[in-house]
TORGUNU-573762 format. One record per residue (C-alpha): residue number from 0; x, y, z. Coordinates in steps of 0.25 Angstrom, whole numbers, padded with zeros to 4 digits. Layout:
N
+-----+-------+-------+-------+
|   n |  east | north |    up |
+-----+-------+-------+-------+
| NUM |     X |     Y |     Z |
...
+-----+-------+-------+-------+
This chain:
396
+-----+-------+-------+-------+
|   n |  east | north |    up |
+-----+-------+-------+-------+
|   0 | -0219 | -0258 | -0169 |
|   1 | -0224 | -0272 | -0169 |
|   2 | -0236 | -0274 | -0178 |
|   3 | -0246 | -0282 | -0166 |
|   4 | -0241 | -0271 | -0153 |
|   5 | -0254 | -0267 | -0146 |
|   6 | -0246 | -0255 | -0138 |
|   7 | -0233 | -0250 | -0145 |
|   8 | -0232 | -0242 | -0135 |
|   9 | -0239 | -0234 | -0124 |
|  10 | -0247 | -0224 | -0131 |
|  11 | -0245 | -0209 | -0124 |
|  12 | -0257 | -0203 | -0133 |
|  13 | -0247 | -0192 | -0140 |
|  14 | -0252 | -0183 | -0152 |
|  15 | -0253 | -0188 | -0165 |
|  16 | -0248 | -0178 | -0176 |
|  17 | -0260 | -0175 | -0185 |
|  18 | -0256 | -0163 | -0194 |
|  19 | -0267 | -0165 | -0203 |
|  20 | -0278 | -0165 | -0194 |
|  21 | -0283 | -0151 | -0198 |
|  22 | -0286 | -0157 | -0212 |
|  23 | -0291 | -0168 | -0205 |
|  24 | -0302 | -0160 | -0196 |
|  25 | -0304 | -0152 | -0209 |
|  26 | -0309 | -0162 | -0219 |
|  27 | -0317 | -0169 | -0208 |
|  28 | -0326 | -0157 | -0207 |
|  29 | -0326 | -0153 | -0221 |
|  30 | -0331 | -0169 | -0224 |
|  31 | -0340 | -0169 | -0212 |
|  32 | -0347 | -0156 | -0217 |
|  33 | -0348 | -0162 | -0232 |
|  34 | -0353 | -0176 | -0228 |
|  35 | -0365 | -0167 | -0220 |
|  36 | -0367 | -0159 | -0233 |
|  37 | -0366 | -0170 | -0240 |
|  38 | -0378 | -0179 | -0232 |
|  39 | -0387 | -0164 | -0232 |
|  40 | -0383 | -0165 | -0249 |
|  41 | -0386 | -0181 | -0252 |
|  42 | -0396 | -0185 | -0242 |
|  43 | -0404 | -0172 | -0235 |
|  44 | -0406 | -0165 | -0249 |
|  45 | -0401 | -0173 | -0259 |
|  46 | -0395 | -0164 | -0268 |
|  47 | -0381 | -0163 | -0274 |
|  48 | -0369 | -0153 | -0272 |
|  49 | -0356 | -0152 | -0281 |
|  50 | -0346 | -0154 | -0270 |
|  51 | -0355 | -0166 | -0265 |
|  52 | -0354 | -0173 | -0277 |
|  53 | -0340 | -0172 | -0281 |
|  54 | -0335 | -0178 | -0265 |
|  55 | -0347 | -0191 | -0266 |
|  56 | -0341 | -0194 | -0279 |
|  57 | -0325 | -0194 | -0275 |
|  58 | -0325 | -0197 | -0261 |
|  59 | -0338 | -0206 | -0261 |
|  60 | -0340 | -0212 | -0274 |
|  61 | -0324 | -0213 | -0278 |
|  62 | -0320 | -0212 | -0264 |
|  63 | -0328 | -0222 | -0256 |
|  64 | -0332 | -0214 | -0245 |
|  65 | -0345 | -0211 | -0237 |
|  66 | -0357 | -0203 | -0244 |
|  67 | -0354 | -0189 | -0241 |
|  68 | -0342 | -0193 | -0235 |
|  69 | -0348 | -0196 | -0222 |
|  70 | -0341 | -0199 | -0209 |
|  71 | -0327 | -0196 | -0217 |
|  72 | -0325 | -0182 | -0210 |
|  73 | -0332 | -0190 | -0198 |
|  74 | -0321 | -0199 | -0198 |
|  75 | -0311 | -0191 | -0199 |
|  76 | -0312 | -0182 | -0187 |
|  77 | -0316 | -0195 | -0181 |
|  78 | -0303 | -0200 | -0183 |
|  79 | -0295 | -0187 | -0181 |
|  80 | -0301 | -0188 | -0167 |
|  81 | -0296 | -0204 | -0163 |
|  82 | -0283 | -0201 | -0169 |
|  83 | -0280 | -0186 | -0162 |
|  84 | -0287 | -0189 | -0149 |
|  85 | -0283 | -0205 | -0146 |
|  86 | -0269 | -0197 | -0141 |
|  87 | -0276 | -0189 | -0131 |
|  88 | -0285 | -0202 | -0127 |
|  89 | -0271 | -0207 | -0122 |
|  90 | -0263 | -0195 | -0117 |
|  91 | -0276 | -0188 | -0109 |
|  92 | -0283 | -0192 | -0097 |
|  93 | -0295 | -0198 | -0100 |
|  94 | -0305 | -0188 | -0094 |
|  95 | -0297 | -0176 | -0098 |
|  96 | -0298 | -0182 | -0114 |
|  97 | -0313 | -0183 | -0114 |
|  98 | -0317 | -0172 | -0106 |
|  99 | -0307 | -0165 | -0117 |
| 100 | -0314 | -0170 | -0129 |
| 101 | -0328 | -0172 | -0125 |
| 102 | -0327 | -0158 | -0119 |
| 103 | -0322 | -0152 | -0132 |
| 104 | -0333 | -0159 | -0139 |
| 105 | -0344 | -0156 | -0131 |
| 106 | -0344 | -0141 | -0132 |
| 107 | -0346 | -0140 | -0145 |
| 108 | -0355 | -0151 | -0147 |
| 109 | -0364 | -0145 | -0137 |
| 110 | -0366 | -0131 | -0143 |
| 111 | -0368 | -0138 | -0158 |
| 112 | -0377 | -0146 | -0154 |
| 113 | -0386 | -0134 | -0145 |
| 114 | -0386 | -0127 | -0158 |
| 115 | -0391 | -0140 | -0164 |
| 116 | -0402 | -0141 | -0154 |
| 117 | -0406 | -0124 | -0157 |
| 118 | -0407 | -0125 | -0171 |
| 119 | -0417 | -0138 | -0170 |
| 120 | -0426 | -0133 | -0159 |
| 121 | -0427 | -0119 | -0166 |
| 122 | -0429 | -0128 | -0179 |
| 123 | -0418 | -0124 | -0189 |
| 124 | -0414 | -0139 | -0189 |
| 125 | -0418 | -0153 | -0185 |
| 126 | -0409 | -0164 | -0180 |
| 127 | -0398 | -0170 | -0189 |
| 128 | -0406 | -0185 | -0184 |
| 129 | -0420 | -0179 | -0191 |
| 130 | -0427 | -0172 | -0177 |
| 131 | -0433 | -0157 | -0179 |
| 132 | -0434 | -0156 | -0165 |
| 133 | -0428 | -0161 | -0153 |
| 134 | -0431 | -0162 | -0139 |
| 135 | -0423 | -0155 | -0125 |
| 136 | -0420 | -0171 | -0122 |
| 137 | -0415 | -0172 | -0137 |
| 138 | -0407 | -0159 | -0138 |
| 139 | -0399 | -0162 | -0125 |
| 140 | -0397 | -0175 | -0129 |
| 141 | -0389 | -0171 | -0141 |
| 142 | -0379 | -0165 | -0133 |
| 143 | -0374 | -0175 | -0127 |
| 144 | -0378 | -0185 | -0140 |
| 145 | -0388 | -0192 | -0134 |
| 146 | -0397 | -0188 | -0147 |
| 147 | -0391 | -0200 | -0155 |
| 148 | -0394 | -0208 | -0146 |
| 149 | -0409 | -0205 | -0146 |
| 150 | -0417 | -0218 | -0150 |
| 151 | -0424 | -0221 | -0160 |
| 152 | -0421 | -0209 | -0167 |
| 153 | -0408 | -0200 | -0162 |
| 154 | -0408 | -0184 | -0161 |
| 155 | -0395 | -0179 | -0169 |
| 156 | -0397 | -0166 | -0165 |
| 157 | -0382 | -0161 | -0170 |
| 158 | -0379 | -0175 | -0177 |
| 159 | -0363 | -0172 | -0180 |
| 160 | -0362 | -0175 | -0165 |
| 161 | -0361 | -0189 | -0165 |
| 162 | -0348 | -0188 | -0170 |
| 163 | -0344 | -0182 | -0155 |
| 164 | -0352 | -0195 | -0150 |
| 165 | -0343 | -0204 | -0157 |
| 166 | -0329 | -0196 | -0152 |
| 167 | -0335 | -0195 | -0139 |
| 168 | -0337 | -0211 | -0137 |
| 169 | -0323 | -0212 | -0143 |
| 170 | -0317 | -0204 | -0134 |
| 171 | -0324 | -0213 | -0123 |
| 172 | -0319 | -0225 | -0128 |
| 173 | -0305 | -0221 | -0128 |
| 174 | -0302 | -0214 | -0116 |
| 175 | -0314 | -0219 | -0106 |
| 176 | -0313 | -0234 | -0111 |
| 177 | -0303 | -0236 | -0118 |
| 178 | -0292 | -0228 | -0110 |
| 179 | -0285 | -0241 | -0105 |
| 180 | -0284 | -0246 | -0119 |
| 181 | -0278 | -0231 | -0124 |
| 182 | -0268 | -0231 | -0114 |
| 183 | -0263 | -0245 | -0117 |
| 184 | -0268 | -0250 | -0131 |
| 185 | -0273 | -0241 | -0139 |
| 186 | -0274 | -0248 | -0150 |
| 187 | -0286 | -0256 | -0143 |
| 188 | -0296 | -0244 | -0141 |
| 189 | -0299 | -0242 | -0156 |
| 190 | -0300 | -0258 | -0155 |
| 191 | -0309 | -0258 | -0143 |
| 192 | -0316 | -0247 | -0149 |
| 193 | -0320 | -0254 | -0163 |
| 194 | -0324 | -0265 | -0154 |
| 195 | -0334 | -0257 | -0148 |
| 196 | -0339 | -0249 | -0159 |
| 197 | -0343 | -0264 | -0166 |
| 198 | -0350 | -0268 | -0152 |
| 199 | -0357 | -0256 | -0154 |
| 200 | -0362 | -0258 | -0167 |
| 201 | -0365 | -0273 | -0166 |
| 202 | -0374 | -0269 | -0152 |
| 203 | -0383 | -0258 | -0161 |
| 204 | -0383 | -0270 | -0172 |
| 205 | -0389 | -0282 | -0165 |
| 206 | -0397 | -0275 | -0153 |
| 207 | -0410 | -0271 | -0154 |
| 208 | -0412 | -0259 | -0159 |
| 209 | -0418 | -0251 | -0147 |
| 210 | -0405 | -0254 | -0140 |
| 211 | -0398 | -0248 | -0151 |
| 212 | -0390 | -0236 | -0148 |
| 213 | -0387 | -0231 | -0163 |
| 214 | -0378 | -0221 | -0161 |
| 215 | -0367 | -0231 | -0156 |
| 216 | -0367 | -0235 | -0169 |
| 217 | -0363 | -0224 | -0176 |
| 218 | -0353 | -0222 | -0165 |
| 219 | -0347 | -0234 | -0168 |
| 220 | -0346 | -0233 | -0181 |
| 221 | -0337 | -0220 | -0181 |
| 222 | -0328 | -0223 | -0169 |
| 223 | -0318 | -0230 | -0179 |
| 224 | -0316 | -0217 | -0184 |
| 225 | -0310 | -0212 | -0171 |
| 226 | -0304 | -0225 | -0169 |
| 227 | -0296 | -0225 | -0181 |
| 228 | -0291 | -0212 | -0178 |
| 229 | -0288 | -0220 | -0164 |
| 230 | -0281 | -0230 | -0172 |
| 231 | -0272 | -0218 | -0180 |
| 232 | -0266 | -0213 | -0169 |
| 233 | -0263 | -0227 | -0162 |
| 234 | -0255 | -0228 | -0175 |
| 235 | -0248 | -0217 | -0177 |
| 236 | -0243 | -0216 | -0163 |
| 237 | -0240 | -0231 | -0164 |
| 238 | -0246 | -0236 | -0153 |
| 239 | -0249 | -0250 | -0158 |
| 240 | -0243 | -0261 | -0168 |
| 241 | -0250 | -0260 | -0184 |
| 242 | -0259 | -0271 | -0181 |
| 243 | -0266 | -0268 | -0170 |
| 244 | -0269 | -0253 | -0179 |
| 245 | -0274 | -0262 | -0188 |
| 246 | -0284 | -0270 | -0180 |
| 247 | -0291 | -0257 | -0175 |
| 248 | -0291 | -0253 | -0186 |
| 249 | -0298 | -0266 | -0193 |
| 250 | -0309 | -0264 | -0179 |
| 251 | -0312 | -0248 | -0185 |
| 252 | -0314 | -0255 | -0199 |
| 253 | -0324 | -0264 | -0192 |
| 254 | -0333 | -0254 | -0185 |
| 255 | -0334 | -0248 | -0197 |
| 256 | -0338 | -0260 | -0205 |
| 257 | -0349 | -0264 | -0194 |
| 258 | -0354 | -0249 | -0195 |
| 259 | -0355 | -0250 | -0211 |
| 260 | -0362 | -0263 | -0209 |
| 261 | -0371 | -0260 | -0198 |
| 262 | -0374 | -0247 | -0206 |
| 263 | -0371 | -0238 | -0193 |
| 264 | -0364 | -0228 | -0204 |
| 265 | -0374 | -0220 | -0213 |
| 266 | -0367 | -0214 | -0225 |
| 267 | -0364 | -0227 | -0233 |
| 268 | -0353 | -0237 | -0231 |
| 269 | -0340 | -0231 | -0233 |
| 270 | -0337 | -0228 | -0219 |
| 271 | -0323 | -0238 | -0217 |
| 272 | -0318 | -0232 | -0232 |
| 273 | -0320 | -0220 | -0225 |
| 274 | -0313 | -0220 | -0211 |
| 275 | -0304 | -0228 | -0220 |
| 276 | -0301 | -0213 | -0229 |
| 277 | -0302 | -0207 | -0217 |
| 278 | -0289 | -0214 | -0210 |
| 279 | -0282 | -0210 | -0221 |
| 280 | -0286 | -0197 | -0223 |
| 281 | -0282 | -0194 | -0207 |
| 282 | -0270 | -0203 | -0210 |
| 283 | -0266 | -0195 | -0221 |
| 284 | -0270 | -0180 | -0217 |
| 285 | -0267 | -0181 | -0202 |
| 286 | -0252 | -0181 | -0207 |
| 287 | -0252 | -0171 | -0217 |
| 288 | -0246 | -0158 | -0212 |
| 289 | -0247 | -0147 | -0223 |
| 290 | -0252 | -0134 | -0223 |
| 291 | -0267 | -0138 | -0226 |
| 292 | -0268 | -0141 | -0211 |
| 293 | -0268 | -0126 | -0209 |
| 294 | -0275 | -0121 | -0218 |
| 295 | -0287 | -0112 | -0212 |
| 296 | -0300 | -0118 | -0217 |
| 297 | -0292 | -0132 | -0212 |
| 298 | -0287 | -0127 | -0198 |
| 299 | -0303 | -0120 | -0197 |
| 300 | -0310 | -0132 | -0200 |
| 301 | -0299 | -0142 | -0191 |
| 302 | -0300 | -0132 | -0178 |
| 303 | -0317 | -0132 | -0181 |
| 304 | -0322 | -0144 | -0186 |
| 305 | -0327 | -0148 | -0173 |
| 306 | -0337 | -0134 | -0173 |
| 307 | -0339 | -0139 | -0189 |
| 308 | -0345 | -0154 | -0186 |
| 309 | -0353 | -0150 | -0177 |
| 310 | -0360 | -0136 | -0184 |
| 311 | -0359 | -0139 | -0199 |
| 312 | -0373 | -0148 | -0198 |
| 313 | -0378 | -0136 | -0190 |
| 314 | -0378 | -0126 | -0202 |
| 315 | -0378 | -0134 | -0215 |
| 316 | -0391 | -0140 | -0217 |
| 317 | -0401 | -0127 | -0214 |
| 318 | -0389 | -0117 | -0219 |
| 319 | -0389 | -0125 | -0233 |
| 320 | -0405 | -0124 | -0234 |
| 321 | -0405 | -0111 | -0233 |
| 322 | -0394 | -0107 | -0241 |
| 323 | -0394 | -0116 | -0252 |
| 324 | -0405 | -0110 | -0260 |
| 325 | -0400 | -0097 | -0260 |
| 326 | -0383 | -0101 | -0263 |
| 327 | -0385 | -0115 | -0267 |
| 328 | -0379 | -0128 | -0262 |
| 329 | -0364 | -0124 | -0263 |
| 330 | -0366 | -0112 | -0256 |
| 331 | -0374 | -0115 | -0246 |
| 332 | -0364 | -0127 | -0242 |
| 333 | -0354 | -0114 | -0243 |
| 334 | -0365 | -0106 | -0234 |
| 335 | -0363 | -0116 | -0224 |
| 336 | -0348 | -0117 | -0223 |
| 337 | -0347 | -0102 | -0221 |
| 338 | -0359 | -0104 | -0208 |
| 339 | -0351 | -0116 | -0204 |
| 340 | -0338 | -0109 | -0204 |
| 341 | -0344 | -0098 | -0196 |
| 342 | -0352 | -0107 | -0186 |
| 343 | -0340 | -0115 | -0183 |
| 344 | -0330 | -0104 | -0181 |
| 345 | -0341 | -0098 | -0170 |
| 346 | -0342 | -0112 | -0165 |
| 347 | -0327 | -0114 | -0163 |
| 348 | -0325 | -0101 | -0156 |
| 349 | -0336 | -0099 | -0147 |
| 350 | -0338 | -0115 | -0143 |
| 351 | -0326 | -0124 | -0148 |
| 352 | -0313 | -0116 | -0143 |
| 353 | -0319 | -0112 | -0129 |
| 354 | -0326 | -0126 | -0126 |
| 355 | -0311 | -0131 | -0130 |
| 356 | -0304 | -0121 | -0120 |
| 357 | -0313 | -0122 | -0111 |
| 358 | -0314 | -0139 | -0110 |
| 359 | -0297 | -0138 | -0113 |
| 360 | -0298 | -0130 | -0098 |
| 361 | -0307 | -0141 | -0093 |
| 362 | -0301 | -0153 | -0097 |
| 363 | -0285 | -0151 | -0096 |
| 364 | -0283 | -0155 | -0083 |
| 365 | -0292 | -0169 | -0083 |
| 366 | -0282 | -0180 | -0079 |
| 367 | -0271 | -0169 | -0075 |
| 368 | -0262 | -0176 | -0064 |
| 369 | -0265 | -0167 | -0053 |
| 370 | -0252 | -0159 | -0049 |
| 371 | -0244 | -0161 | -0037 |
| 372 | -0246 | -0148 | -0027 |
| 373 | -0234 | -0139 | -0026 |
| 374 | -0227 | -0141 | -0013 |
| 375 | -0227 | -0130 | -0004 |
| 376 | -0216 | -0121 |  0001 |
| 377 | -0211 | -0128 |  0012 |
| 378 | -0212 | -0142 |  0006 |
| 379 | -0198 | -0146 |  0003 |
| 380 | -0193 | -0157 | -0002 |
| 381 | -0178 | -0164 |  0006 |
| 382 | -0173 | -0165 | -0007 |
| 383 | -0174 | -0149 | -0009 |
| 384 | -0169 | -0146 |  0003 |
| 385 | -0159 | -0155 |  0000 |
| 386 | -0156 | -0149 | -0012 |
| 387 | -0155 | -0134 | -0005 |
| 388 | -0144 | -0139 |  0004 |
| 389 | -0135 | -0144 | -0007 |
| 390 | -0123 | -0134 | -0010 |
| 391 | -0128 | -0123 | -0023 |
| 392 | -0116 | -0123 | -0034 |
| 393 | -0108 | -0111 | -0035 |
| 394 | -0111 | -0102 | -0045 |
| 395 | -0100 | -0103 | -0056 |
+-----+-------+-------+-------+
């Protein structure tokens, strides 16, 4: 394939073979739950813990990474998501793919975030943006994320959901926008889409700041994590020539630099080292095959991560004060996986796998060609009864 071809050939969105992406789906959640009790450790209570100490001084220290890891696990599933869904952008019709993916999404994210609302009005918790109490306007808001957009200060009523925000906008910008470019150059979407990300960090930049919107800055800064995923599965199925990889490639490594700069990241400055790790881990992972990807705890946290993002800040922070001075910290972090485990599988039963069935029946027909009606009886063709007239073979 020439090095400078824009469209090596038509691209028919077909599957990618990610073996690995069990494993993938697994350490993404166990990193997104340890960066959460690592920020509740370091900057909520400030207090030490064994496990804690040993990862910031490999992975951090030595490694380079972000403190407690962050956005590594974010990144990951971020990824995972512009790598595995790009195909479907392609080969679905585009009502059809969103109602399918905003619809599976949606359910779930609706029911954690009504338990959210319960456990503040009744005062178990506060909000994840500082609130003890929100208002009807402010709970209804959130399930449709309008709380982080709330000015001057927003509402994080379930604050893991921004992550849902930043796919949803991305799933917007690929199939509602950029669906000409998808079908025709791919290549140019992750492109465009870096192009937009800047504008939208130069604009919170240089305006005043009461015509800020905050949020798109966060947005902006994690999109180049789906779009590298995007950028993955351009090259695997060799869509486009080396080069032009390379320049939307070059444009994620950009956003990221303005974002560090700007400071719209807010765990330290390690985030283009870290969606650097992470391209290699998915690289590297997505291919392997071996048994691991089968093993039980891996195949329970891959088919239930989803119900662990959004639950796991639900349950640790009031379960480990209440626990850890009877158990100590260990056991309480041990008290809260066992609630967690338990949480989730309820979660996964009674809401995931029937929203799922249940948006699968919705959506499948969206963009169907509609089928010809049968003919009748009487309507036949001159060619068949052409065909009855001709002499029938004798049986041998």
């Amino acid at each position: 394939m020439p090095p400078l071809t824009l469209v090596a050939r038509p691209p028919d969105g077909h599957r990618v073979e990610l073996v690995g992406a069990n494993l993938l789906r697994a350490f993404g959640a166990i990193v997104v739950i340890y960066a959460h009790i690592g920020f509740f450790f370091g900057d909520t209570l400030h207090v030490n813990w064994w496990l804690m100490t040993g990862v910031e001084k490999v992975l951090v220290d030595s490694g380079g990474l972000n403190k407690y890891l962050s956005f590594l696990g974010v990144a990951v599933f971020m990824m995972l998501t512009g790598m595995l869904l790009t195909g479907s952008m392609i080969r679905q019709h585009p009502g059809r793919f969103l109602a399918n993916r905003v619809g599976r999404l949606l359910p779930g994210l609706w029911v954690a975030v009504a338990i959210a609302v319960v456990l503040i009005r009744t005062g178990f918790m506060g909000t994840f943006s500082g609130q003890t109490t929100i208002t009807d306007a402010q709970a209804a808001l959130s399930f449709v994320f309008g709380g982080f957009f709330i000015k001057p200060n927003d509402v994080e009523v379930l604050g893991v959901t921004w992550t849902l925000l930043v796919q949803i906008v991305f799933f917007v910008l690929c199939v509602g926008l950029g669906r000409p470019l998808l079908k025709r150059a791919p290549i140019l979407v992750p492109i465009a889409g870096a192009t937009l990300c800047m504008a939208m960090q130069v604009y919170n930049r240089f305006v005043p700041e009461f015509y800020t919107v905050p949020m798109l800055s966060k947005v902006a800064a994690t999109l180049p994590a789906l779009f590298m995923g995007q950028i993955i599965y351009l090259a695997w199925t060799r869509s486009c020539g080396w080069v032009w990889l390379v320049v939307a490639t070059v444009f994620q490594a950009l956003v990221i630099r303005m974002s560090t700069s700007f400071g719209d990241y807010w765990a330290g400055d390690h985030y283009l080292w870290t969606m650097v790790v992470v391209t290699g881990i998915v690289l590297v992972v997505g291919r392997y095959g071996g048994r691991a990807n089968e093993w039980a705890p891996v195949h329970w946290l891959s088919s239930r991560s989803y119900g662990v993002y959004l639950l796991h800040t639900l349950i640790l922070y009031r379960l480990y004060n209440f626990a850890e001075p009877y158990v100590g910290k260990t056991g309480a972090v041990l008290a809260f996986l066992v609630v967690l485990v338990v949480v989730v599988e309820v979660f996964h039963r009674l809401v995931e796998e029937p929203a799922g069935r249940w948006i699968g029946n919705k959506t499948k027909n969206i963009g169907a060609p509609r089928k010809a009606p049968a003919p009748v009886a009487e309507a036949v063709s001159e060619e068949a009864v052409e065909r009855e007239r001709e002499p029938v073979p004798a049986r041998s």
